[in-house]
C-alpha positions as CSV (number, residue, x, y, z in Angstrom):
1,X,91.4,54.2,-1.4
2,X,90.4,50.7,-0.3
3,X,89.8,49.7,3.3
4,X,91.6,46.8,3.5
5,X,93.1,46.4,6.7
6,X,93.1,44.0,9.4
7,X,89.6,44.0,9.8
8,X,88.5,45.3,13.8
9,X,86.5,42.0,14.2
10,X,89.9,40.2,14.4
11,X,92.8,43.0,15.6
12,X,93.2,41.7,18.7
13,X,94.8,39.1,17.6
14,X,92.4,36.6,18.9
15,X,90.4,34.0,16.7
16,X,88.5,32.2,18.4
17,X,87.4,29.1,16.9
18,X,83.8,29.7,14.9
19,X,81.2,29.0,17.2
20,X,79.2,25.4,16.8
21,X,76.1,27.1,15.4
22,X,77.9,28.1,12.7
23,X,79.6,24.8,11.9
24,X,76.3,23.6,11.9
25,X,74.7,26.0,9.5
26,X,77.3,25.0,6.5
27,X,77.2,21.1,7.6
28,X,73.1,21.7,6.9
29,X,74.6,23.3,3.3
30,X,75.9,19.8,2.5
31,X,79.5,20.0,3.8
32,X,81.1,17.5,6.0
33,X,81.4,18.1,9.7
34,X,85.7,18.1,8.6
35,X,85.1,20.3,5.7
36,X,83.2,23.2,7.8
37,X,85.6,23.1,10.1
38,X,88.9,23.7,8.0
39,X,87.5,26.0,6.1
40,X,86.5,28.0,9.5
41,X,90.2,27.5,10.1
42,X,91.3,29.8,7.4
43,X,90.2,32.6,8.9
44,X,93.5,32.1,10.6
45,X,95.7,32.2,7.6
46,X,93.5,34.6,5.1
47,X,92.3,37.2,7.9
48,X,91.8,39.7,4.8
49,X,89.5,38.9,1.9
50,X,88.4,41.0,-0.8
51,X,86.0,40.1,-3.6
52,X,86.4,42.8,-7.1
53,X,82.9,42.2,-8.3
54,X,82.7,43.7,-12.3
55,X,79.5,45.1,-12.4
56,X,80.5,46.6,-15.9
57,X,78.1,46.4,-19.2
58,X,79.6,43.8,-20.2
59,X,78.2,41.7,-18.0
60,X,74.7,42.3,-18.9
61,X,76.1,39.6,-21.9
62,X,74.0,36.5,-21.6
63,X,76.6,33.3,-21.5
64,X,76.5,32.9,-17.6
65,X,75.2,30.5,-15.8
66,X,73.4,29.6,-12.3
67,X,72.6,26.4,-10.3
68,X,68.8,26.3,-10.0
69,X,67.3,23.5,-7.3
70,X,64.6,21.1,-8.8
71,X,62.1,19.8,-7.2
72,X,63.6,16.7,-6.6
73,X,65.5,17.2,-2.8
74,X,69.0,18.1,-2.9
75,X,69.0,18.2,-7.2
76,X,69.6,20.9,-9.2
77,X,70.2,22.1,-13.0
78,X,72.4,24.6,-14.6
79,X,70.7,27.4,-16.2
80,X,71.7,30.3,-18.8
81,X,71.7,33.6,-17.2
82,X,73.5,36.6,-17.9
83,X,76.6,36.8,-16.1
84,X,75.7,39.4,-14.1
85,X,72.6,37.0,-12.8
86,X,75.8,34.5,-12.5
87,X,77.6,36.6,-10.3
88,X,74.9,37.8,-8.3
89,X,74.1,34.8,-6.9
90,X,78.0,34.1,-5.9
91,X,78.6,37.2,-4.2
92,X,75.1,36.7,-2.3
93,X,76.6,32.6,-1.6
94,X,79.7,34.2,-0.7
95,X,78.3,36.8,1.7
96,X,76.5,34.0,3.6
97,X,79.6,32.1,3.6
98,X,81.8,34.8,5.0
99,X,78.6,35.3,7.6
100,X,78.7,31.6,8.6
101,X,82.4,31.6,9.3
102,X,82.8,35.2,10.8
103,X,85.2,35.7,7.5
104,X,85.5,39.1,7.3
105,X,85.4,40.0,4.1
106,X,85.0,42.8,1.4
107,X,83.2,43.4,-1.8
108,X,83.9,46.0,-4.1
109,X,82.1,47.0,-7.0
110,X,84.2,48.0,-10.2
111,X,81.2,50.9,-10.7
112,X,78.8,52.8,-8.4
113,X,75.9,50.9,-7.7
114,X,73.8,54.0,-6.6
115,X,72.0,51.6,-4.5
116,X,72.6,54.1,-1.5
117,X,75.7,55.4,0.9
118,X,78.9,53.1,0.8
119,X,77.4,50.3,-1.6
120,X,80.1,50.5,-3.9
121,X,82.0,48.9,-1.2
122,X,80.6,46.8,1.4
123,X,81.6,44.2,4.0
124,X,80.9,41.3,6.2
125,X,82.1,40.8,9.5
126,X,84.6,43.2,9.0
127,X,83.5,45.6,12.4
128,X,81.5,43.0,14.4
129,X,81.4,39.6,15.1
130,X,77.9,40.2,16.7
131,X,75.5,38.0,15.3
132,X,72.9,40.7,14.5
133,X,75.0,42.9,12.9
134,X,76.4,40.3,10.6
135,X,73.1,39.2,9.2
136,X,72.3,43.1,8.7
137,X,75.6,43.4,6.9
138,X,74.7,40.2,5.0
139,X,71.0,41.8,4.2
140,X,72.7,44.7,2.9
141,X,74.8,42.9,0.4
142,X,71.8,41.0,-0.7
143,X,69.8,44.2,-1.1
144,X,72.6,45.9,-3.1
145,X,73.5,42.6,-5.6
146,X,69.3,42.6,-6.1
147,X,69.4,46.3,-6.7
148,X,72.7,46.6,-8.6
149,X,72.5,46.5,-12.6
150,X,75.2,46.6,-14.5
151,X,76.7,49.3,-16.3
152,X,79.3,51.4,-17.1
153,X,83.0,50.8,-18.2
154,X,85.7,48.3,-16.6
155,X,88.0,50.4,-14.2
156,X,90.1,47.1,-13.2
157,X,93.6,48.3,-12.9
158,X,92.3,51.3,-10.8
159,X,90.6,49.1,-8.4
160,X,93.8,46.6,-8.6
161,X,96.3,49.3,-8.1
162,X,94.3,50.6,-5.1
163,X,94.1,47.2,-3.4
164,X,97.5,46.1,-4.0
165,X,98.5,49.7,-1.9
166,X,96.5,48.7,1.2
167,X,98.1,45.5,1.4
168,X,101.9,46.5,1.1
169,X,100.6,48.6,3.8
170,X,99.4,45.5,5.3
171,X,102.7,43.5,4.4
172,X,104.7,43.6,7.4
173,X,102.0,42.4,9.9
174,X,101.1,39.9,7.5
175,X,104.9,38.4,7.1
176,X,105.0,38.5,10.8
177,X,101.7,36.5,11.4
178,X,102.2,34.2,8.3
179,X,99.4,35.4,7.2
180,X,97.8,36.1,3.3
181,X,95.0,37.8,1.9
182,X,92.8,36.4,-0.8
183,X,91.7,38.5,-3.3
């Protein structure tokens, strides 16, 4: 069974606008000052996200691609990979994004990773909002996406059905808040 829930970084109900530091950190990414802070604000509306992440053979198949940076300052080219390289380097973007606005969100890998305890499913910011623990959560997903290789069959509409429990679960709280999850 899935986790999802409202995470306990955010059940009391408050959220408190995303600290200045962190504003900062995606302005220094190349968003504007505007752009950082709505998409800190959707927090408000998406308090639940969940990433599927297929780490299935298939994606050992070599038509993905990946932004590499050049030399050249703020440049960079797109690359053939294979799409688990691809996806790799999202989920580790998207880590540091959900980091950098105190998202919480979760990952869940279609197959066991064996990459240690609990790293079929893992998190950010979904306990704490302490800055510390967040970076360790983010270190973690890092370390398991490095780790991870692909392999194994596509369990999607396990992994679908699963989720889509734990958020009727969820549904009434969420009507009542206005509130979605993004999946």
């Amino acid at each position: 069974k899935s986790n999802c829930g409202p995470p306990s970084s955010r059940r009391n109900g408050a959220f408190a606008p995303v600290p200045e530091h962190r504003i900062e950190q995606l302005v220094k990414q190349g968003y504007t000052r505007g752009h950082a802070t709505s998409l800190a604000q959707t927090i408000k509306n998406f308090p639940v996200r969940i990433w599927v992440v297929d780490n299935s053979g298939s994606m050992q198949n070599t038509d993905g691609h990946r932004f590499v940076e050049t030399k050249r300052t703020q440049d960079v080219k797109v690359v053939s990979c294979s799409r688990w390289n691809e996806i790799r380097d999202c989920i580790e973007y998207h880590a540091q994004m959900a980091a950098a606005l105190e998202a919480p969100t979760t990952f869940r890998m279609l197959n066991d990773p064996a990459c240690g305890p609990n790293s079929q499913q893992f998190g950010i910011a979904e306990n704490s909002l302490d800055a510390h623990v967040i970076q360790e959560e983010v270190d973690r997903a890092i370390y398991i996406m490095k780790t991870a290789q692909p392999g194994g069959v596509t369990p999607l509409v396990r992994h679908i059905q699963e989720i889509a429990q734990s958020v009727r679960e969820l549904e009434p709280q969420l009507r009542a808040d206005g509130c979605r999850v993004a999946i």
